[in-house]
C-alpha positions in Angstrom: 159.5 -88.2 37.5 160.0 -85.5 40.2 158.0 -82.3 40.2 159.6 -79.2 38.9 158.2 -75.8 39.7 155.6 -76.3 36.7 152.4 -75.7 38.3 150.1 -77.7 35.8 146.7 -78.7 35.5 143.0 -78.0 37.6 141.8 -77.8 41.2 138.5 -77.6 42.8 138.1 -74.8 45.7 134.9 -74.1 47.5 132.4 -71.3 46.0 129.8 -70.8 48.3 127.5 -74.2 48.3 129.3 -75.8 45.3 132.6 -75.9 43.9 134.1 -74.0 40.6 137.6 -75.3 38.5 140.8 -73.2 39.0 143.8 -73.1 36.5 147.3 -72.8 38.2 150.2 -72.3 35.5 154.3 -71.3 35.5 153.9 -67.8 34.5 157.2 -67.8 32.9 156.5 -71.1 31.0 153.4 -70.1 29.2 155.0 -66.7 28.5 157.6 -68.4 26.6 155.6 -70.9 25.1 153.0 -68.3 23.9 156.0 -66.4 22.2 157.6 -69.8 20.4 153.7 -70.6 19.6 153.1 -66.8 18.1 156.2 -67.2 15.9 154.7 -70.7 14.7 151.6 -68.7 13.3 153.5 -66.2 11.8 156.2 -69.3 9.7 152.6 -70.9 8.6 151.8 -67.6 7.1 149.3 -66.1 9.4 148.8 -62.9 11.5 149.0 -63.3 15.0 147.8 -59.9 15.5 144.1 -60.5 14.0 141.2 -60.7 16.5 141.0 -64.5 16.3 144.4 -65.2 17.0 145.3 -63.1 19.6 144.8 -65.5 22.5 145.6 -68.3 20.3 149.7 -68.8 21.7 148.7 -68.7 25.0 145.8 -71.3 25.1 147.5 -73.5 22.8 150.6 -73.0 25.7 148.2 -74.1 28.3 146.7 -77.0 26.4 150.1 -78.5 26.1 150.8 -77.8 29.5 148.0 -80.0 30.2 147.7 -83.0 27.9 151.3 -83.8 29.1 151.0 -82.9 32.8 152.0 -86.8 32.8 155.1 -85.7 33.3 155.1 -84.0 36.8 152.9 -87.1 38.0 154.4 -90.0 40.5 151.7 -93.1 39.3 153.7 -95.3 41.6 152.4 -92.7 44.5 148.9 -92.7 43.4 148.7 -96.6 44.2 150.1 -96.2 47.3 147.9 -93.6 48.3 144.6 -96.3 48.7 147.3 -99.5 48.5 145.2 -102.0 51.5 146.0 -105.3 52.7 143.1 -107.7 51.7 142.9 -111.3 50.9 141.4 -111.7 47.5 143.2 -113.5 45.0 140.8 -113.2 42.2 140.9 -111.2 39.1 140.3 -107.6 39.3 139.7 -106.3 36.2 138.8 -102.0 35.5 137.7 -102.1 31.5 136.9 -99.4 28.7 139.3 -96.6 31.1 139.4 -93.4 28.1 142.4 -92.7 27.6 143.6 -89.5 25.2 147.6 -89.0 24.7 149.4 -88.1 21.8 151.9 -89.6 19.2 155.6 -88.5 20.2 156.3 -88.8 16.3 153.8 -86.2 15.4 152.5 -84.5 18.2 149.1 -86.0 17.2 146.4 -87.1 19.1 145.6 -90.9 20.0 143.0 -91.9 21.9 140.5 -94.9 23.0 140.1 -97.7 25.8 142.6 -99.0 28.2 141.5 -102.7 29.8 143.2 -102.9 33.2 143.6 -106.1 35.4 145.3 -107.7 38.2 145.3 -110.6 40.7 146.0 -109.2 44.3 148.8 -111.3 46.2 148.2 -109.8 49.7 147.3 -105.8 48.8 144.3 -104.1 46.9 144.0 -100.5 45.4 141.8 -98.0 45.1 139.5 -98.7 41.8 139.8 -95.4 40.1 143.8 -95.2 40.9 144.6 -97.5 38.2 142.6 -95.4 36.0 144.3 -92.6 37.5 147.7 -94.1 36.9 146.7 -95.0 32.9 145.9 -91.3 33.1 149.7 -90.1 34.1 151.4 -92.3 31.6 149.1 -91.5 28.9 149.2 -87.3 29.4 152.9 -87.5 27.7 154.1 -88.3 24.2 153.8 -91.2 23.8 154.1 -94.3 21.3 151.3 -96.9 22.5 153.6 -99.8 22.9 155.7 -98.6 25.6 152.4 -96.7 27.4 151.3 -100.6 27.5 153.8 -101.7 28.9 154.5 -98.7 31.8 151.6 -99.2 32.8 151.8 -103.0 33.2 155.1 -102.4 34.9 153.6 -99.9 37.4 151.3 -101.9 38.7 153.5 -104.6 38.6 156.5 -102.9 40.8 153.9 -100.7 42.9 151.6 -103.6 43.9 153.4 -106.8 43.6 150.0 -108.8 42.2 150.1 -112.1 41.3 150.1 -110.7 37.9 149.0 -107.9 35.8 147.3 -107.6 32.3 146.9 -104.3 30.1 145.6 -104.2 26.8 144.8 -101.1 24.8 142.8 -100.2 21.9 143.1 -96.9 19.9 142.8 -94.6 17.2 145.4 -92.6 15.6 145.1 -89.5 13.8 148.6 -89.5 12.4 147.4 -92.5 10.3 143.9 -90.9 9.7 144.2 -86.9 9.2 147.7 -87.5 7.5 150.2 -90.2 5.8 147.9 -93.0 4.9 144.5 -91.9 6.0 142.9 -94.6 6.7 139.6 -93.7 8.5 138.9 -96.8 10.7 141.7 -98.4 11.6 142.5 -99.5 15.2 145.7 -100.5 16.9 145.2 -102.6 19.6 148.8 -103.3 22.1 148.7 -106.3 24.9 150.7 -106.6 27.7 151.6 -109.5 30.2 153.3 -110.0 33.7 152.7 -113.4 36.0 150.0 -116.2 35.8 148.5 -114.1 33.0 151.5 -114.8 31.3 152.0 -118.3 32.4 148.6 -119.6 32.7 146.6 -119.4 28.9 143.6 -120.4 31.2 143.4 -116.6 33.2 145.2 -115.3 30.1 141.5 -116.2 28.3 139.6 -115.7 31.0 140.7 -111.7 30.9 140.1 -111.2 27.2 136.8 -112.5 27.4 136.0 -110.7 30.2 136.9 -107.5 28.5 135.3 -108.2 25.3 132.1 -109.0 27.7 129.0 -106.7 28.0 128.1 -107.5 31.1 127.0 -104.3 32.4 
């Protein structure tokens, strides 16, 4: 999706002999998002005039702002920014990637491990842009079956591997704060492209490598 003239998110700049976080927002965004957010305090029966609260609409404007800042992120560009030729052809595999998004049905959070893999056919990425890129599909709403398989397809379209597997496991609190409330449940959502589809042999291979404690 293309950028707008949102300005979302946090940089680094230099501060002497380290580095300190900056905030850059759409002014006119989080001003009308604070407004819609005071008048949601005020409907659920509270005063957003008391001490407490006073701040409240704006940082809850910037927290959305962030946990869906998915939206004004290119994942296909972050592969290609560290995309190298290399002749490997074995399994690369990036496991236990945290991953926080939330339910487009509730506006709730989910949140757990993504297991990331891939078998190169000519080109390599950067390790930590396939984290990067379960990072811009998951910072949306979301319902964890299609984040599965976005992802997959990403890599898939971006990289051209040999094939690509994605499984994630997560908790959500629309099933444990609300509805059924059940405590400990986990959903778990697999997704195949390629000789891990084709061949139960790497198929295996990649779930026992993630289920592994190797390090």
């Amino acid at each position: 999706m293309a950028k707008n003239n949102l300005s979302k998110g946090c940089g680094l700049e230099n501060a002497g002999n380290g580095y300190k976080k900056t905030e850059t927002w759409d002014q006119e965004s989080i001003k009308e998002l604070s407004a819609l957010y005071k008048r949601v305090l005020t409907i659920l029966g509270e005063d957003p005039e008391r001490e407490g609260l006073l701040k409240t609409p704006e940082r809850v404007a910037k927290s959305m702002h962030f946990l869906t800042m998915g939206y004004f992120i290119n994942p296909c560009e972050i592969i290609n920014s560290a995309k190298f030729k290399e002749d490997y052809k074995q399994m690369v595999i990036v496991k236990d990637i945290d991953l926080y998004s939330m339910c487009e049905h509730h506006m709730l959070p989910f949140f757990g491990k993504a297991h990331v893999a891939y078998i190169p056919n000519g080109y390599i990425t950067g390790l930590s842009k396939l984290a990067r890129v379960v990072e811009a599909f998951s910072r949306r709403l979301q319902v964890q079956e299609r984040l599965t398989t976005q992802i997959r397809d990403c890599i898939q379209d971006c990289l051209d591997p040999l094939g690509v597997a994605v499984v994630i496991e997560a908790q959500h609190m629309c099933m444990q704060i609300r509805g059924v409330q059940k405590q400990n449940s986990v959903t778990t959502t697999s997704s195949f492209t390629g000789i891990f589809l084709d061949n139960i042999n790497t198929r295996e291979e990649f779930v026992h490598l993630i289920g592994s404690r190797l390090h």
